[in-house]
Phi, psi and omega in degrees: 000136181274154160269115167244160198310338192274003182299108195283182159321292198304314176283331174325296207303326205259351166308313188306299197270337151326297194304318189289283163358265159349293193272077127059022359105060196266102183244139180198125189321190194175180111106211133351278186326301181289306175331323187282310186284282171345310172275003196034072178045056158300334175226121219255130157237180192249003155232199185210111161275094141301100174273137168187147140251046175278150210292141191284344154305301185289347195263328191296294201288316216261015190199001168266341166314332149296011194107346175233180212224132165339109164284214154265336162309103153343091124153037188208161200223158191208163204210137186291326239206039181197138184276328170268137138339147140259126174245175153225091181279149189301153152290175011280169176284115181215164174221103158091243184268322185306111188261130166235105165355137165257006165301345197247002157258148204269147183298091209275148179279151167217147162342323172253347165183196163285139165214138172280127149260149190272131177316145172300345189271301219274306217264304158332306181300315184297296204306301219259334171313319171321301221273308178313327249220280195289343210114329205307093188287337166320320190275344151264344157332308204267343179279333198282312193298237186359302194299335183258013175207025177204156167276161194223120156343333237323334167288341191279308205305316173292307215264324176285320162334294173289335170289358175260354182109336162311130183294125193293002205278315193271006172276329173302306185299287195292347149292265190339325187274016138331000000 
């Protein structure tokens, strides 16, 4: 598939991630992006977050035949004819403390391909890790997104919530606006 400007999130993230695929290349969307794809872009982001821990040479061999190209940032890519950033940030795949395989998320089918993904509940978690951790308030903005437009664990949402040390309140807050 060529990439063009008119190229949405959802098919970028599954062109992308066939190519990773392909070259062996276990990689899984993550951040801003799955927020985007889950809310059908209610929140707009301007990259695509790959965790992986493949080599920035493997990564480099396996996505420049699409068109992209090194930035000056590490672990990140730009495509001439695409408005998203590409990153990769190191594995392991985490939320707070909380480490998850990535073999063990599951693929989501989407209209333009397969894309390894994070869950909406797994995403719920990445945003208030963001917000706890960094600050980020957008990022609880994007958990308020998700709770109103995906089903969500919530006791996994809770029970990892009290393993970080966290008040059950905004977890409660962020159920309710459902």
């Amino acid at each position: 598939m060529k990439i063009t400007k008119n190229t949405s999130l959802e098919e970028l993230a599954a062109i992308i991630s066939q190519a990773l695929e392909e070259a062996g290349i276990l990689a899984t969307l993550s951040g801003g992006s799955a927020v985007s794809l889950f809310t059908n872009n209610q929140y707009q982001s301007f990259d695509l977050d790959f965790i992986t821990a493949a080599s920035r040479t493997d990564l480099k061999k396996a996505i420049a035949p699409l068109g992209y190209v090194e930035s000056e940032n590490i672990r990140q890519f730009e495509h001439p004819d695409s408005k998203w950033l590409v990153e990769f940030p190191p594995s392991p795949l985490g939320f707070g403390d909380l480490q998850v395989d990535a073999e063990e998320i599951p693929v989501l089918q989407t209209k333009y391909g397969p894309i390894r993904v994070i869950s909406p509940t797994l995403s719920v978690m990445d945003r208030l890790a963001a917000y706890w951790y960094h600050s980020d308030r957008q990022c609880w903005d994007q958990a308020q997104l998700l709770a109103l437009n995906c089903e969500i664990d919530w006791k996994a949402v809770l029970e990892w919530a009290k393993s970080e040390g966290q008040s059950k309140n905004e977890i409660e807050q962020l159920r309710k606006a459902r």
